[in-house]
C-alpha positions in Angstrom: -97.4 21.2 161.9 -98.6 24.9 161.7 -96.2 27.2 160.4 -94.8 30.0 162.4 -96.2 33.2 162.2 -94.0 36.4 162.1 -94.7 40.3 162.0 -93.5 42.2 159.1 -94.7 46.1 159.9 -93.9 47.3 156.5 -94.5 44.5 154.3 -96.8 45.6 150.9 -99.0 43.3 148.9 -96.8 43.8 145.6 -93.4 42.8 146.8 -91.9 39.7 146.0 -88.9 39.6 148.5 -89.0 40.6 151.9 -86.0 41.4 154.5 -87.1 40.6 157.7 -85.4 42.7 160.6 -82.7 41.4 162.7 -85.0 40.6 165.9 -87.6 38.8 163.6 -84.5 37.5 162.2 -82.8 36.3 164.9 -85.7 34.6 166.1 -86.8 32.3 163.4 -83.4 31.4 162.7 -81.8 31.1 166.1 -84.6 30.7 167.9 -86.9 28.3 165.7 -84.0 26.9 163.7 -85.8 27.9 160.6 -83.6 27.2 157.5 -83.8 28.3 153.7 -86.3 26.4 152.1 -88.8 26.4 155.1 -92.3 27.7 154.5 -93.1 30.9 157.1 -96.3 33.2 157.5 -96.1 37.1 158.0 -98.8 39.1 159.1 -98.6 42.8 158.6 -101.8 43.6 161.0 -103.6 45.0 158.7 -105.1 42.0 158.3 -103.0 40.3 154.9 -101.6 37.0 155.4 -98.7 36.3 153.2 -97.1 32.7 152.8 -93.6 32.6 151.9 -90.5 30.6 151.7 -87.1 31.4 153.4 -84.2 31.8 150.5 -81.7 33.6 152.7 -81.2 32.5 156.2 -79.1 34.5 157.5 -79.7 35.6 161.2 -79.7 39.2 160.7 -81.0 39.9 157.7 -83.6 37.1 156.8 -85.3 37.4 153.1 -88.5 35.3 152.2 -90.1 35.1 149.1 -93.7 35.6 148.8 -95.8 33.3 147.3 -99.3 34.0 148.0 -101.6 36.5 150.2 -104.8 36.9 150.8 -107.0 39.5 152.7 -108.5 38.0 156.0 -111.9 38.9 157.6 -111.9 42.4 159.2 -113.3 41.7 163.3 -116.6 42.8 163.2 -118.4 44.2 165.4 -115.4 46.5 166.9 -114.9 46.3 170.2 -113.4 48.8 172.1 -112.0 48.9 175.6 -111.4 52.5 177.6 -109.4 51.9 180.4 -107.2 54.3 182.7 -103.8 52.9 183.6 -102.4 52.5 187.1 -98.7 52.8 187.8 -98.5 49.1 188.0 -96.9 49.0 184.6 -96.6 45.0 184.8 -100.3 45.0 185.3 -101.6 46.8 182.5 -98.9 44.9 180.5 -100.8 42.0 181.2 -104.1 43.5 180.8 -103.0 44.6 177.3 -101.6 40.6 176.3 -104.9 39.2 177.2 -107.1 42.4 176.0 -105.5 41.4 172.2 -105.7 37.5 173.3 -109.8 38.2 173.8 -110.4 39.8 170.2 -110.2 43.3 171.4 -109.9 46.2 168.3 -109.3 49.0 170.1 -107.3 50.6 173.7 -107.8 53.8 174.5 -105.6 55.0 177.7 -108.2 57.3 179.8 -106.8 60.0 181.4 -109.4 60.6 184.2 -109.4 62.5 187.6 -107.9 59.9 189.2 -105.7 58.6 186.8 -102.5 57.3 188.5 -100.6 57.1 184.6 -100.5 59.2 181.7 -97.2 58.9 180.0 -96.9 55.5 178.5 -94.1 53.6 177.2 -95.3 53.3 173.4 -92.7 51.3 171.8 -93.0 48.3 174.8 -96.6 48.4 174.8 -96.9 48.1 170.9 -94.2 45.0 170.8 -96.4 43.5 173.3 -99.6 44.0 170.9 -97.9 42.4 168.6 -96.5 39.6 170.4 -100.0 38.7 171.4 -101.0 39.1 167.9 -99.2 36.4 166.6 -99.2 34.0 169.6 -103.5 34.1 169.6 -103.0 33.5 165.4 -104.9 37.0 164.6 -103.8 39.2 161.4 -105.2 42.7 162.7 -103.0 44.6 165.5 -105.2 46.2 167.9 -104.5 50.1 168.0 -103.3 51.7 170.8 -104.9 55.2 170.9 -102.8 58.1 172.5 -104.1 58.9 176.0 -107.5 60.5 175.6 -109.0 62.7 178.0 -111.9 60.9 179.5 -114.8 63.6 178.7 -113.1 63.7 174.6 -113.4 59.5 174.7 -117.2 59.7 175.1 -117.9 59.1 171.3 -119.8 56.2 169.4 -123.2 54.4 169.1 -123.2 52.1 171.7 -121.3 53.0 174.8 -121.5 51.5 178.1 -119.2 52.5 181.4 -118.5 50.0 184.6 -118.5 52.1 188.2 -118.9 50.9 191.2 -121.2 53.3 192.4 -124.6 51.6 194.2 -126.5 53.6 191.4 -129.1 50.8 189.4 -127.2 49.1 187.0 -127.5 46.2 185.2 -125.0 43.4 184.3 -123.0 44.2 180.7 -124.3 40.8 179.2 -128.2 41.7 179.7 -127.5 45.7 178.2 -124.8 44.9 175.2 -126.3 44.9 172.2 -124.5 42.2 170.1 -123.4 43.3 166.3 -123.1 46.6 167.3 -119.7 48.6 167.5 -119.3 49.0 171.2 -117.1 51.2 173.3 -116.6 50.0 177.4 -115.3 52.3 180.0 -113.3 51.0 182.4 -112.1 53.3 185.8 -108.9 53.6 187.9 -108.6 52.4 191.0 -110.9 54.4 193.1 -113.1 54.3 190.4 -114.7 57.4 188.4 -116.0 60.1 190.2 -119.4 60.8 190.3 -119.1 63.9 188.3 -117.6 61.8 185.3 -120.4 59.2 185.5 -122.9 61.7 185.7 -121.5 62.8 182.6 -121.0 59.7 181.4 -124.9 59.0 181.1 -125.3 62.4 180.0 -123.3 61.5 176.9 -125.2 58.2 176.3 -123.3 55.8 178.1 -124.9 53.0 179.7 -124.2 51.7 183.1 -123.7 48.1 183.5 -122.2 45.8 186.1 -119.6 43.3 185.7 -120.5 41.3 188.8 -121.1 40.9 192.4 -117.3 41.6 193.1 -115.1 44.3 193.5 -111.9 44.3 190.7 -109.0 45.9 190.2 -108.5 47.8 187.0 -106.9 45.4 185.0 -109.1 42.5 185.9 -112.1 44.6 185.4 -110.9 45.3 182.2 -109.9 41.7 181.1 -113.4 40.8 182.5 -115.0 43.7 180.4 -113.4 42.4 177.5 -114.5 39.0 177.9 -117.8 40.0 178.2 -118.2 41.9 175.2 -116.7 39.6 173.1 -119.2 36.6 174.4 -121.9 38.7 173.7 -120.8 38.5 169.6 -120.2 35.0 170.2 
C-alpha cells in the first residue's frame, strides 16, 4: 500500500519534528484515519521527500517525526506554459490541475490585448497546484508567475507561440526541440492579435500548430502541455 503523501510548505531538511497544519491535519486524521504510529510522506515542493512517522495524532495539530529525506530529481528540461486566462475561472482551474498533472514547471498568466482576466485568485489557484502535486506523486510545485505583460513574457532559448492565424506554421511536435528549456504561448479566446504575433516572431518565437481544430484556451493549453512534454518523453 503506498503511503499518503502530504504538503508541508515550511518543512526544513534539519528538523526532526514537524507540526502539520490543522487542514493537513484534519485530513490525514479524519479523513484517512491515520493514527500515531503510521508511516506518512511530506513533500515540501522543492523537491525533498521526507518519510516520517505520526507520534501525535491529534486532528488539529498533527506532529511527525522525520526519519529520512532525500533530494529527488529536478524536472529537466523546464517546460513552461504562457497562457492568458478567460473569466471562466472553473476552466482555467482545470487547465491548471492537469497543466501540473502533465509535468508542467512553470505558468505564467499573460496579460494580452484581449485578455478577458488579470486579477487572479492566488491563494485558490496555489492550493490547487498543490493538490495536483500530491495526487500525480510529484515533489516540485509548479510556480505560478504573477501576470506578465505579454511583450515582457517573450524571454528564453527556445520559444514557440500557438495562433490561429492561416500564416505557415508547422505542428509543435515537428519544431520542439527536445532537452531544451521551452517556453509555449498560448492566446485568449479570439486569439492574439496580429500585432503581438508579429512581435512574437520578432522576438524569436516560433509558430507551430497544435492541430487541424479550433480550441478553446484551456484545451489548447492542456494540448500544448501534452505536447511538449511528449516531445521529452
Amino acid at each position: 500500500m503506498e503511503l499518503p503523501v502530504f504538503y508541508a510548505k515550511d518543512l526544513l531538511s534539519s528538523q526532526g519534528f514537524y507540526t502539520m497544519d490543522e487542514p493537513t491535519s484534519k485530513y490525514c486524521i479524519q479523513v484517512l484515519r491515520n493514527e500515531k504510529g503510521d508511516n506518512v510522506l511530506l513533500a515540501d515542493g522543492k523537491g525533498t521527500r521526507y518519510e516520517a512517522v505520526i507520534t501525535d495524532d491529534h486532528r488539529k495539530k498533527c506532529v511527525v517525526q522525520i526519519n529520512s529525506h532525500v533530494t529527488m530529481p529536478s524536472p529537466v528540461p523546464t517546460l513552461r506554459i504562457a497562457i492568458a486566462f478567460t473569466k471562466n475561472t472553473s476552466r482555467m482551474e482545470w487547465f491548471l490541475e492537469k497543466a501540473v498533472e502533465i509535468g508542467i514547471s512553470e505558468i505564467i498568466p499573460l496579460i494580452t490585448q484581449r485578455t478577458e482576466k488579470e486579477r487572479l485568485k492566488t491563494e485558490r489557484l496555489e492550493n490547487i497546484l498543490v493538490s495536483a502535486m500530491l495526487q500525480s506523486k510529484q515533489w516540485y510545485l509548479p510556480a505560478l508567475a504573477e501576470p506578465q505583460p505579454f511583450e515582457k513574457a517573450l524571454t528564453g532559448e527556445q520559444k514557440l507561440i500557438a495562433h490561429c492565424l492561416p500564416d505557415e506554421k508547422k505542428h509543435l511536435l515537428d519544431v520542439m526541440l527536445p532537452g531544451k528549456d521551452t517556453l509555449l504561448f498560448i492566446g485568449p479566446e479570439g486569439d492574439f492579435t496580429p500585432e503581438e504575433i508579429t512581435l512574437a516572431l520578432e522576438k524569436g518565437c516560433l509558430p507551430v500548430s497544435l492541430g487541424d481544430t479550433r480550441l478553446r484556451t484551456e484545451t489548447a493549453g492542456v494540448v500544448g502541455c501534452t505536447l511538449m512534454a511528449a516531445v521529452n518523453r
